[in-house]
N, C-alpha and C positions, 0 to 999 in steps of 0.2 A: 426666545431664550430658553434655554434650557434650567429648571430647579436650582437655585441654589445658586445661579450664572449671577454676576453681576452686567450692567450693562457695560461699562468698562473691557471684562475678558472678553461678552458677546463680540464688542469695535474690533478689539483683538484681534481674536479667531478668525472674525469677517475676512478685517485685512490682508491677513496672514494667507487666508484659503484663495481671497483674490490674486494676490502675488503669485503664487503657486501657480495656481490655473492660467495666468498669462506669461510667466516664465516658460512652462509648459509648454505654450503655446510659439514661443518662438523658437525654442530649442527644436520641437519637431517641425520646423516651418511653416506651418499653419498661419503663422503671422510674423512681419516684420516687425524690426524696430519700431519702428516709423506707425507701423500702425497698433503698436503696442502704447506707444507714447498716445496716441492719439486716443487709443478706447480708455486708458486711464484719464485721460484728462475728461472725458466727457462722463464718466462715471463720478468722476469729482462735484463737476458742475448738479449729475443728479443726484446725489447724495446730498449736496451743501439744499438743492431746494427742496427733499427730501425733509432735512432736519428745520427747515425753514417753517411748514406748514405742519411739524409736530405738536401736541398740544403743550401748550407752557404750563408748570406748576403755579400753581398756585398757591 
């Protein structure tokens, strides 16, 4: 995260920069629907276990 970044706008940004890059990605062909649906869902699955073995507050 950048200074000053909450982690909040960092999820933000993230998401936002993901979308981007995979809209991108179909609009010049690069990838289908199909498999646009697909790498998002698996980025989901490694993100959720991702935030899973984060450390919890204490």
């Amino acid at each position: 995260m950048r200074d000053g970044e909450s982690s909040a706008e960092w999820c933000t940004h993230f998401a936002r920069t993901v979308a981007d890059e995979i809209r991108t990605g179909v609009q010049c062909g690069a990838l289908t629907f199909g498999e646009a649906d697909q790498l998002l869902a698996r980025m989901r699955v490694l993100l959720e276990q991702a935030l899973d073995l984060a450390p919890q507050p204490i």
